[in-house]
N, C-alpha and C positions, 0 to 999 in steps of 0.2 A: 261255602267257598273255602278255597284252600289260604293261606297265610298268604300265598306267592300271588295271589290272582287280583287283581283290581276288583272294584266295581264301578259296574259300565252301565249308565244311565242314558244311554242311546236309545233314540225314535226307535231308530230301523234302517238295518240289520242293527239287533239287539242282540242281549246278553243270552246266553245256551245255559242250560244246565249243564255243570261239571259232569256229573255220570254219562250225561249224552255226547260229552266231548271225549272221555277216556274210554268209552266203551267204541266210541267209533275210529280213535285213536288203532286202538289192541285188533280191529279187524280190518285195516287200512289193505294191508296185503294180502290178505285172507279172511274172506268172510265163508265162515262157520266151514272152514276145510274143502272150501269150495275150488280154492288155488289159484280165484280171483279178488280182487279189490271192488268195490260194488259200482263203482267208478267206469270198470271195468266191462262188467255186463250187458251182454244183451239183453234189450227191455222186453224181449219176447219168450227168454231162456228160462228153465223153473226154477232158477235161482232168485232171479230178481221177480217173478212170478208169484213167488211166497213170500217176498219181501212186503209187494204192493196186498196181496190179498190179506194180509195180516194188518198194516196200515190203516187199507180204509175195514176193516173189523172192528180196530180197537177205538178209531176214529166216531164211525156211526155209532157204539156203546158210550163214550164220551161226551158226545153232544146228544145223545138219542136222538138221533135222527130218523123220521117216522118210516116206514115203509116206502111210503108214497113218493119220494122224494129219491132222486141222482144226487151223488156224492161224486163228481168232476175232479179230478186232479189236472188243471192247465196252467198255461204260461203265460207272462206277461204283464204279471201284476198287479193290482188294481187299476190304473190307470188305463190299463188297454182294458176290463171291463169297462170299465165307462164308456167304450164305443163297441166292447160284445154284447153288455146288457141289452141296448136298444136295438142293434142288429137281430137280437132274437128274440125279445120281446114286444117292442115299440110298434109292429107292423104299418108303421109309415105314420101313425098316429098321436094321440098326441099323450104325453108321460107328467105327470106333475114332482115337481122338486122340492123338499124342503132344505133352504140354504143356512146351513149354521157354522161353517167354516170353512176353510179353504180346500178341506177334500170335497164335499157335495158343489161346491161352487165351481167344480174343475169338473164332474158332472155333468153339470147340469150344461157347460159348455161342448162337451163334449159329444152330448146326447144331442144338441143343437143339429150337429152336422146328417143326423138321419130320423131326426123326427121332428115334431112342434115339440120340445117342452118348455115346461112354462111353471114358474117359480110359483111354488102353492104358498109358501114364507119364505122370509129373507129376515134373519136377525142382525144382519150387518149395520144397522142404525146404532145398535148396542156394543159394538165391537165384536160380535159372537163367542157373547158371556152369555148367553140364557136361552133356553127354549121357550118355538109358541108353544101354547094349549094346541094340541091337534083339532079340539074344534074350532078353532079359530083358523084353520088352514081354508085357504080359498080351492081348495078341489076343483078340476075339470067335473064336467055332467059325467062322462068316461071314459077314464082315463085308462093306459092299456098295461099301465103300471104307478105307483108312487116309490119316488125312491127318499129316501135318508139314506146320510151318515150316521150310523149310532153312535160313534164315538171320534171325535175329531182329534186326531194326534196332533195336531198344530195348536188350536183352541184351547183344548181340555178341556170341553165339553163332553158329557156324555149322557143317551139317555136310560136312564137306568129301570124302564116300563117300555117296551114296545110298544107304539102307538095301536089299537084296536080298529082297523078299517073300516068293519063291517060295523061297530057301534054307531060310527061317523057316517052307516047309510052307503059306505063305497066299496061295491065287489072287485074291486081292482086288486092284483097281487101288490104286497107290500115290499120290494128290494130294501136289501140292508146290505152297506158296505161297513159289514164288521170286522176290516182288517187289521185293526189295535186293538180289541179289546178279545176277539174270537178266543175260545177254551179259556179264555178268565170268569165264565159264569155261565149258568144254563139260559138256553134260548127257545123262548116260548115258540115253537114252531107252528101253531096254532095261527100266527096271527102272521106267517112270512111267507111269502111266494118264493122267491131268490135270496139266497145272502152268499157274498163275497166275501175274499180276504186274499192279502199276500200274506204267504206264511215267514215273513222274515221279522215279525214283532214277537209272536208268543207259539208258533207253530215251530221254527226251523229259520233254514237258511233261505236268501232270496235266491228264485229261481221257481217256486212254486204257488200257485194259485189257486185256492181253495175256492170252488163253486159249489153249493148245495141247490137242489133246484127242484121245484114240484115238478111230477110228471106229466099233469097237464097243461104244463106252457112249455114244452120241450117243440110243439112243431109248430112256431111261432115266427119260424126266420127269414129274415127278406131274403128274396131273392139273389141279393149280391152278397149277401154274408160267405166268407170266405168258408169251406167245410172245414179246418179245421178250430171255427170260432161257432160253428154250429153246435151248440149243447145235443140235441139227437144226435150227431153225428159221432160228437164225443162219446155221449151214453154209450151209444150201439157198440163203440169201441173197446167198451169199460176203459177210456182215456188212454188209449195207444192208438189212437188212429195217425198219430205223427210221433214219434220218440218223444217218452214221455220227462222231465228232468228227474232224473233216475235216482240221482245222489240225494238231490233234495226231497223226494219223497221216502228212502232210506232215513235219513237225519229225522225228519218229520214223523215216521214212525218211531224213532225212539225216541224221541218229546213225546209222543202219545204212549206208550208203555210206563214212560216218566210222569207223566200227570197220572196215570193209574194207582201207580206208586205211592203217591201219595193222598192218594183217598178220593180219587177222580174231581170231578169239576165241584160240589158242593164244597169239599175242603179246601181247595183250591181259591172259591168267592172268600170264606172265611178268612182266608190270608191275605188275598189282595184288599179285604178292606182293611184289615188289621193295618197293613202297610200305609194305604190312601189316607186313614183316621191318625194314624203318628205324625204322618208327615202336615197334612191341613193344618191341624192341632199348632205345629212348630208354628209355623206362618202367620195363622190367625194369632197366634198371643205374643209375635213380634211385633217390634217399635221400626224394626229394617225393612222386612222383606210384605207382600202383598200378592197375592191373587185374588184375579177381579170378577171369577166366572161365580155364577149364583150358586149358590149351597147346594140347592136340591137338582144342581147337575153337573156335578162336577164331574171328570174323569178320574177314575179309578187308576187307570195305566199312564198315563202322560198328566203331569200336573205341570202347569207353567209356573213363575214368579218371577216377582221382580223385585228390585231394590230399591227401595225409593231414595237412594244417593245413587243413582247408576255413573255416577264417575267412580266406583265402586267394585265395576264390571269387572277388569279386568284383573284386578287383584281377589276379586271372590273367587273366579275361574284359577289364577295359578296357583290357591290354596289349594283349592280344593284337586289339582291334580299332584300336588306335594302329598298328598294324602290317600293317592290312588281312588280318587273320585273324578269318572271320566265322563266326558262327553255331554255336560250341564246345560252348554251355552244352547240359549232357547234357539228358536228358526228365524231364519236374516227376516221372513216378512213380520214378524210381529216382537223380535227382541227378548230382550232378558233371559230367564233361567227355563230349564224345561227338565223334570227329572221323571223319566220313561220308568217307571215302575211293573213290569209286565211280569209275567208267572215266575219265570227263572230268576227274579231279581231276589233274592235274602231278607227275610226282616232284618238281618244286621247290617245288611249296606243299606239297607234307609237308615237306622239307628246312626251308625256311621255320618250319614249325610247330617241329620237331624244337631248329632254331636258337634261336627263341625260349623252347620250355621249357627250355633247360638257361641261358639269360641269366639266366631267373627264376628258378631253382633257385639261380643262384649269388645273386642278389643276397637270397632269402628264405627258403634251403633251410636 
């Protein structure tokens, strides 16, 4: 980061890479002598044509995404997955849910409205600090899906092992809504049917909706599914069957050129724990501050905390942005601190963060 720039510890819309900000700055008006703005484009013109085909290239190299499998670029966020997923895969049937924070919990409601699902765990007794064992999940006989959250931005929960289905005896596709933590690690495709994401945490800008999806659950969709929430319909399209968010999958291809950069997703893990281990580290060997998720799952990109003087709150927050550290305050449902650590964030704006709570510690600890 440059001297002039904060750093910004937001959920989502989160923090961009500098390079992906001044490189898309310099072609605002012109990209690549085209004597358009990308902004600009038709989504069908071979301008924006070798935009997208370049995207999802660098994208499927990125995650290795298998053969087998659609790579979707659609709209509406995760949230409106939560009522595409079971529109085309749930075939009126019934979906098991594991609830470990406020994203799967919103799921699992969701999915309500077009099929039986039905909560396989619920850690909400614990506050959703901890994961079950998946064999201790109460699984349907079969189920036409199971879905997780793998990583709960609200929580800061995360699972850091893909649950194994078929260990557990269940030939059902696995759904992951990996939209906070997606391109912060490799993903065992092995053991996933679907995984989702908005790309406005570690992909891009919001406006974009990351689907990956086996090929053989593509003709799976109710009948009322709208066509263009029909993943075949998508596929068939290569994701232009409705104008596709043009800018946002532009920006999103240079975060994925930018993760290349720098030594693709393996180097990438290696620094988001480097990050996740400084910051815990701070926390745990403070007398002030606390987080209360279990150790062996905690989230890498969203780390919550609190103060245990939170009459404290609002003088930690207006330090901390006298020091250009933004955007801290945890979420209204669960309180306190929340510091979004995703790809684009610096080890030195944690260092930064890290600098600053123990200044406050000493002067109110």
């Amino acid at each position: 980061m440059t001297a002039m720039r904060a750093f910004n510890f937001s959920a989502g819309p989160a923090v961009m890479p500098d390079a992906v900000l001044t490189e898309a700055a310099a072609e605002m008006l012109d990209w690549h002598g085209s004597g358009m703005g990308v902004m600009e484009m038709s989504h069908r013109g071979k301008e924006f044509g070798a935009i997208h085909e370049q995207a999802l290239a660098d994208l499927r190299e990125l995650l290795a995404v298998p053969k087998n499998f659609k790579v979707l670029f659609m709209q509406g966020g995760g949230l409106a997955e939560n009522a595409i997923v079971p529109l085309n895969l749930s075939q009126g049937q019934t979906a098991d849910f594991v609830v470990t924070g406020s994203w799967s919990q919103k799921s699992l409601g969701e999915a309500r409205k077009y099929c039986n699902a039905t909560e396989a765990a619920n850690t909400q007794g614990n506050g959703h600090t901890t994961l079950v064992d998946p064999a201790q999940w109460r699984l349907s006989d079969q189920p036409a899906y199971v879905h997780i959250c793998s990583n709960e931005t609200i929580n800061g929960v995360e699972y850091h092992t893909l649950p194994d289905l078929k260990a557990l005896g269940c030939d059902a596709p696995l759904v992951i809504d990996f939209s906070s933590h997606v391109a912060s690690r490799p993903v065992d495709w092995s053991r996933v049917g679907l995984a989702f994401g908005g790309a406005q945490k570690n992909l891009g800008p919001a406006g974009l909706t990351l689907v990956v999806v086996r090929d053989d659950l593509l003709d799976r969709a109710l009948p009322v599914c709208p066509s263009a929430f029909n993943y075949r319909t998508v596929a068939d399209n290569d994701s232009m069957f409705n104008t596709p968010p043009t800018y946002s999958i532009y920006i999103a291809g240079l975060v994925f050129k930018w993760l290349k950069a720098q030594g693709g997703i393996a180097a990438v893990e290696a620094r988001n724990i480097a990050k996740a281990d400084l910051l815990y580290h701070a926390i745990d060997n403070s007398g002030l501050y606390l987080n209360r998720v279990a150790k062996d799952c905690r989230s890498r990109m969203n780390v919550p905390f609190y103060l245990r003087n939170e009459s404290l709150n609002d003088a930690f927050l207006s330090g901390a942005r006298e020091r250009g550290l933004l955007q801290l305050k945890g979420h209204k449902s669960v309180g306190g601190m929340r510091a979004s650590i995703y790809n684009a964030m610096p080890l030195e704006g944690v260092q930064a963060l890290v600098r600053y709570m123990r200044d406050f510690e000493t002067q109110h600890g």
